[in-house]
C-alpha positions as CSV (number, residue, x, y, z in Angstrom):
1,X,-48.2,102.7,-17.5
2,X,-49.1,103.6,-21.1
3,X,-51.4,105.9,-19.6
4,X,-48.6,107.3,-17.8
5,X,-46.9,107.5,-20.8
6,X,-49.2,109.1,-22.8
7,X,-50.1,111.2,-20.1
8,X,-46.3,112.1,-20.0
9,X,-46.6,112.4,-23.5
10,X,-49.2,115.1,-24.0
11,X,-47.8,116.3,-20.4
12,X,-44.5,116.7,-22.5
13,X,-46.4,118.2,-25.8
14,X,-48.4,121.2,-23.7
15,X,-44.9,121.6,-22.2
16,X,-43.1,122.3,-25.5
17,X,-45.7,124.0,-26.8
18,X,-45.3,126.0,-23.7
19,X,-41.3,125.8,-23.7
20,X,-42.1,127.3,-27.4
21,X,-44.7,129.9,-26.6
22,X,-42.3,130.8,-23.5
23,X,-39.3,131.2,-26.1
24,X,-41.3,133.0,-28.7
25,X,-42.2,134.8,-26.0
26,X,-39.0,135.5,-24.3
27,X,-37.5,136.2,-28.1
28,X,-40.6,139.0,-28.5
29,X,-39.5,140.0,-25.0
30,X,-36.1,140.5,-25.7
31,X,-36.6,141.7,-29.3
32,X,-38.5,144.7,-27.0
33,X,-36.2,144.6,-24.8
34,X,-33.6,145.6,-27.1
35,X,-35.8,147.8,-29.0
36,X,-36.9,149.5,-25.3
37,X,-32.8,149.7,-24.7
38,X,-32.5,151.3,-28.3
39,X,-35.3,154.4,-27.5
40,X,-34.3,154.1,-24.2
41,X,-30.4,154.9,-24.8
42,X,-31.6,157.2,-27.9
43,X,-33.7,159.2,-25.3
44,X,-31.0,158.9,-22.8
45,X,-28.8,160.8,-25.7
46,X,-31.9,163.2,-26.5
47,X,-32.0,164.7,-22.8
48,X,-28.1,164.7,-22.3
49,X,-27.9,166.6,-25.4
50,X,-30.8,168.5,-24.0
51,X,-29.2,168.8,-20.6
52,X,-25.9,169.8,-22.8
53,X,-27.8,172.5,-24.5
54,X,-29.2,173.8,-21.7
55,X,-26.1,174.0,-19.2
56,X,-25.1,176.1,-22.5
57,X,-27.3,178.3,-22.3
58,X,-27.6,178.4,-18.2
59,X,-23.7,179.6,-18.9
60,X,-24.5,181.8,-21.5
61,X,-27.4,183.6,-19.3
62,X,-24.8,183.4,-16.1
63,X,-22.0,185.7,-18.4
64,X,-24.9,187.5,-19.2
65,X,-25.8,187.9,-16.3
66,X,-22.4,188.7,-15.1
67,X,-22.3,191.6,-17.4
68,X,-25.8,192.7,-16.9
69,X,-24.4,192.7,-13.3
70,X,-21.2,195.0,-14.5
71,X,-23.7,197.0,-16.4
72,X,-25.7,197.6,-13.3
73,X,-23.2,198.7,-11.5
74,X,-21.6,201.1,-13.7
75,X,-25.3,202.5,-14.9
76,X,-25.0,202.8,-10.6
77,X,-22.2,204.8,-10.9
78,X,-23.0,206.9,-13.3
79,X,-26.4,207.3,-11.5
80,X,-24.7,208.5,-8.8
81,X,-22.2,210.8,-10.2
82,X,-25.1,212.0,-12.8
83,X,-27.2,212.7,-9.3
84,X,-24.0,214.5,-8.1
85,X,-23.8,216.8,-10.8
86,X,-27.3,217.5,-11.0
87,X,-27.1,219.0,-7.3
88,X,-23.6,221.0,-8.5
89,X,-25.7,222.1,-11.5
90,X,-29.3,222.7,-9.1
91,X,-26.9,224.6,-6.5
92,X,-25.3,226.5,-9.5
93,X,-29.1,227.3,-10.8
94,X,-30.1,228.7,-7.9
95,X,-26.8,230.8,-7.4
96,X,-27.5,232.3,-10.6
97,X,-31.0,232.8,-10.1
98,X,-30.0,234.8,-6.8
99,X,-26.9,236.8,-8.7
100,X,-29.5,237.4,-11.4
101,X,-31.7,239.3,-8.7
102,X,-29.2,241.1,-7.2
103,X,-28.3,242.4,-11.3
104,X,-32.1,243.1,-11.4
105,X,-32.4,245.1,-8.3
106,X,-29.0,246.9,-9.0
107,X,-30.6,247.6,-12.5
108,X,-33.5,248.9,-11.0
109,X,-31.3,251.2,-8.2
110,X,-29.6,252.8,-11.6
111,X,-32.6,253.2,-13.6
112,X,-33.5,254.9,-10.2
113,X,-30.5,257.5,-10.3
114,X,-30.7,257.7,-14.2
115,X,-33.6,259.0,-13.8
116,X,-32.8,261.6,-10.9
117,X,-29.7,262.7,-13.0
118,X,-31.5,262.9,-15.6
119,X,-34.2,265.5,-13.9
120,X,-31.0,267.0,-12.2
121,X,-29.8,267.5,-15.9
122,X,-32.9,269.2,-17.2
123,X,-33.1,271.3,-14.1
124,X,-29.3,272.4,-14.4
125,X,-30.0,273.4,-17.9
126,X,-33.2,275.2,-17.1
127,X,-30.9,276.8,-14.7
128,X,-28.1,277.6,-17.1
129,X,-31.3,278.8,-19.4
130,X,-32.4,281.6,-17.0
131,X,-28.8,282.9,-15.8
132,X,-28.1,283.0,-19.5
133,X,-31.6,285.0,-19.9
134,X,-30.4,286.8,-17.1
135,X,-26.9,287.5,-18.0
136,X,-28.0,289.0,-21.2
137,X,-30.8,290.6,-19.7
138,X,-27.8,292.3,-17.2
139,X,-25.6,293.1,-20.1
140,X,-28.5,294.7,-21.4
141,X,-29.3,297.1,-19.0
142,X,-25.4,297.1,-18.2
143,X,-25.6,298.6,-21.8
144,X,-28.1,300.6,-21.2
145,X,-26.9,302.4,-17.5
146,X,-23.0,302.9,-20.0
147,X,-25.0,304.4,-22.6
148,X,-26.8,306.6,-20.2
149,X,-23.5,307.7,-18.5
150,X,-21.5,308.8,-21.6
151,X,-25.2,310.5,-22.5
152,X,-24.5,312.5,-19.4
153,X,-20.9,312.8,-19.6
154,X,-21.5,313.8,-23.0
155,X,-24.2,316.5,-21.9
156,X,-21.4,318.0,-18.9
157,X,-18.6,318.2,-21.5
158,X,-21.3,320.1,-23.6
159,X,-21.7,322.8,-21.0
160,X,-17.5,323.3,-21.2
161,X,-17.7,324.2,-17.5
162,X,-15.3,323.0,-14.7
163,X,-17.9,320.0,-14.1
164,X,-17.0,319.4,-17.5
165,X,-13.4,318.8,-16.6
166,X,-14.5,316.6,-13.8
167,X,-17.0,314.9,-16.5
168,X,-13.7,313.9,-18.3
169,X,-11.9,312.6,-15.3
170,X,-15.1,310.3,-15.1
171,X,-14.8,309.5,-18.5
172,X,-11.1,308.7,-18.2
173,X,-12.1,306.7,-15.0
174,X,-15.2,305.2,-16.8
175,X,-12.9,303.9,-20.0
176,X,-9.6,303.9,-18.8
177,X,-8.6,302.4,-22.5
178,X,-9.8,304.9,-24.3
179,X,-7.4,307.0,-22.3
180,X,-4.5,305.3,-22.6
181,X,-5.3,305.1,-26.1
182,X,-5.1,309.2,-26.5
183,X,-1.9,308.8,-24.7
C-alpha cells in the first residue's frame, strides 16, 4: 500500500505538474487567444473600413457613371443633330456649287454676247465711218454739180438772150431763197 501510495503520490506529482503545464498552457492559450481576438477584431475593423471605403467609391464611380451615362447620351444627341446639320450644310454645299455653275456658264453666255456687241459696235461705227466719208464725199460733189450749175447759169445770163431769161427762171427754181430774198 505505500507503494500505492507513493505511486499515487508521484502519479499525483506528474499530474500537477501536468495540471500546471496544462494551465500555463491553457493561460498562453488564451493570452493568444485574446491577442488572436484583438488582431482578429482589429482586422475585422481594417476590412469593414476597407469594405466602407470601397462601397464609397463603388457609389462615387456609379454617379459617375451615371453622368458619364447623361454625358453619353447628350454627346449622342448632339452627334446626331451635328450629323443632321452636316447633311443641311453638304446639301446646301452642293446647291451652291450647282448655282455657282449655272453663274459660270451664264457669265460665259455674256462674255459670249459682249463680245458680239462689241464687234457689232466696231462694225456700226466702221459703218457710220464710211457713210460719214460718203456723206461728205456727196456734199462734195453735191458742191461741186451747184457750183457747175450757177457756172452755167451764170454763162446763159452772160449771153442776155431769151435762154437767159429761162437761165433765171432756173436760177429762181435752183435757189428759191435767193428769190424771195429780192422780193
Amino acid at each position: 500500500m505505500l507503494e500505492q501510495l507513493q505511486r499515487l503520490q508521484t502519479q499525483i506529482g506528474v499530474l500537477r505538474t501536468r495540471l500546471e503545464k496544462s494551465e500555463s498552457d491553457n493561460a498562453a492559450l488564451l493570452k493568444d487567444k485574446t491577442h488572436n481576438a484583438e488582431q482578429t477584431h482589429t482586422q475585422i475593423n481594417h476590412k469593414n473600413n476597407l469594405i466602407t471605403q470601397k462601397q464609397d467609391e463603388i457609389d462615387n464611380l456609379t454617379e459617375q457613371l451615371n453622368s458619364l451615362k447623361g454625358t453619353h447620351s447628350q454627346l449622342n444627341t448632339d452627334a446626331t443633330a451635328l450629323a443632321e446639320r452636316y447633311s443641311r450644310l453638304e446639301k446646301s454645299c452642293t446647291d451652291l456649287k450647282n448655282r455657282f455653275q449655272e453663274i459660270l456658264a451664264e457669265r460665259n453666255e455674256l462674255r459670249l454676247l459682249k463680245e458680239k456687241l462689241q464687234a457689232e459696235q466696231q462694225r456700226t461705227q466702221q459703218d457710220i465711218k464710211n457713210l460719214q466719208s460718203e456723206r461728205e464725199n456727196l456734199i462734195q460733189k453735191n458742191e461741186h454739180a451747184k457750183g457747175k450749175v450757177e457756172a452755167i447759169i451764170q454763162r446763159l445770163s452772160i449771153l442776155g438772150t431769151e435762154q437767159d431769161q429761162h437761165a433765171q427762171e432756173i436760177q429762181q427754181l435752183a435757189h428759191p431763197s435767193d428769190s424771195s430774198e429780192e422780193v
